[in-house]
ROFI-982664 format. One record per residue: residue in three letters; chain; x, y, z of N, C-alpha, C in turn. Coordinates in steps of 0.05 Angstrom, whole numbers. Layout:
! residues N
 type mol  neast nnorth    nup caeast canorth   caup  ceast cnorth    cup
  ala   A      X      Y      Z      X       Y      Z      X      Y      Z
...
! end
This chain:
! residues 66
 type mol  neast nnorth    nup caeast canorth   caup  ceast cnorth    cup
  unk   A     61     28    253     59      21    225     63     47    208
  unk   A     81     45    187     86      60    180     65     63    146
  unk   A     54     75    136     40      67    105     45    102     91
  unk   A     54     88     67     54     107     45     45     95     29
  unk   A     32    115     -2      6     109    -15     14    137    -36
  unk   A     20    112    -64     30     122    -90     -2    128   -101
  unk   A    -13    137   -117    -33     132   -139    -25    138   -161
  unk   A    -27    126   -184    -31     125   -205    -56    117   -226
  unk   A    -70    137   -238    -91     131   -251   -113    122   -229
  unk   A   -120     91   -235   -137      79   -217   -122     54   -207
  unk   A    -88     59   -194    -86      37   -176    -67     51   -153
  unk   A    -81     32   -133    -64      47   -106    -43     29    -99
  unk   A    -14     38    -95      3      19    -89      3     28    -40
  unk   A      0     10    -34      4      14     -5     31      0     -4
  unk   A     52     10     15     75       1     24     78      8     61
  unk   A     65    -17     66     62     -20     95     86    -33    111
  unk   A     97    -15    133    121     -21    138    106    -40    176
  unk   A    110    -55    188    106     -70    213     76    -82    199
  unk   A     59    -92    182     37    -114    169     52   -138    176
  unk   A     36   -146    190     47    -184    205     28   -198    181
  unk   A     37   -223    167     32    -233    156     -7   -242    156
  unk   A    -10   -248    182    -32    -258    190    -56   -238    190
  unk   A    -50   -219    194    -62    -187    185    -64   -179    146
  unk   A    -48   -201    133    -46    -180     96    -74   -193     89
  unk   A    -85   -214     89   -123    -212     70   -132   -199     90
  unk   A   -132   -195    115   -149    -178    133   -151   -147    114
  unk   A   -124   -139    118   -127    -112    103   -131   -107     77
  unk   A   -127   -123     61   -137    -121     28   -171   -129     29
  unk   A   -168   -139     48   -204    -147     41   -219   -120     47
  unk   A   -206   -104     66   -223     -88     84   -219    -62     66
  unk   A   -194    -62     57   -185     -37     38   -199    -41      8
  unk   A   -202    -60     -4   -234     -70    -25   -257    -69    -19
  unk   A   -266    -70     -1   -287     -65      6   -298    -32     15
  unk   A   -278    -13     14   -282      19     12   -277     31     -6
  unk   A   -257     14    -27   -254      34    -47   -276     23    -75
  unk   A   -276     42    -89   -295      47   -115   -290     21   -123
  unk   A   -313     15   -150   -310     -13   -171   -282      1   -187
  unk   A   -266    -15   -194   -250     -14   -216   -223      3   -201
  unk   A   -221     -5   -169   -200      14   -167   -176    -12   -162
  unk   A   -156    -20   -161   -129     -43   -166   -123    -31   -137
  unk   A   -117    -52   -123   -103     -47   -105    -72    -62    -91
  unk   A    -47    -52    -95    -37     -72    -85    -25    -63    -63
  unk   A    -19    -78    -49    -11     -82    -14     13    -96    -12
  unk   A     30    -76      1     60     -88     -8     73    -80     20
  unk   A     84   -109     38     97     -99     60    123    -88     50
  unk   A    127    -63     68    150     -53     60    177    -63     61
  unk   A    182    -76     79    206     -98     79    200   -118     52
  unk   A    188   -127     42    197    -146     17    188   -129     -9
  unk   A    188   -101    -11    182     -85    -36    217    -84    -43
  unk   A    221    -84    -70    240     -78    -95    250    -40    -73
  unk   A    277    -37    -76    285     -21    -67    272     17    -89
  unk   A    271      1   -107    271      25   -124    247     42   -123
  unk   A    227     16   -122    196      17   -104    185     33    -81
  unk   A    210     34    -61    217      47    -43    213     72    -48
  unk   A    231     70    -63    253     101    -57    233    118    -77
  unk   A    218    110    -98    196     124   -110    180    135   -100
  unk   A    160    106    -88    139     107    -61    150    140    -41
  unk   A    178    129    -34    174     158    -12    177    177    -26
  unk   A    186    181    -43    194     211    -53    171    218    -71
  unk   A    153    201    -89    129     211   -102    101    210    -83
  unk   A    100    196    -67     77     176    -50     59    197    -31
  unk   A     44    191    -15     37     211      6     25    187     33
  unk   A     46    200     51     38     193     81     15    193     89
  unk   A      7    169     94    -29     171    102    -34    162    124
  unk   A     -6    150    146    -13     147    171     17    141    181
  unk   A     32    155    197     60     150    213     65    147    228
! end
């Protein structure tokens, strides 16, 4: 699994590349449940993210597990 991890302000965009469908509330639940009140989280397999999303994600983002 590949995950990169934009922040802005107080929301974290994750762009998880191999997340099997049956695994995405597993991980948002578990990833809300560690982070602060008031932090947005969205969870975005990397195969169905907007290309531009992408190409942001990698070039502004930071590698948090490869």
């Amino acid at each position: 699994m590949y995950t990169v991890l934009s922040m802005k302000g107080l929301i974290l965009i994750w762009l998880l590349r191999g997340l099997s469908s049956e695994f995405y509330i597993k991980a948002l639940s578990e990833l809300s449940n560690i982070m602060p009140p008031g932090v947005e989280i969205n969870l975005i397999p990397f195969e169905d993210a907007f290309e531009s999303l992408k190409e942001k994600t990698l070039k502004e983002g930071e590698l948090v597990y490869g």
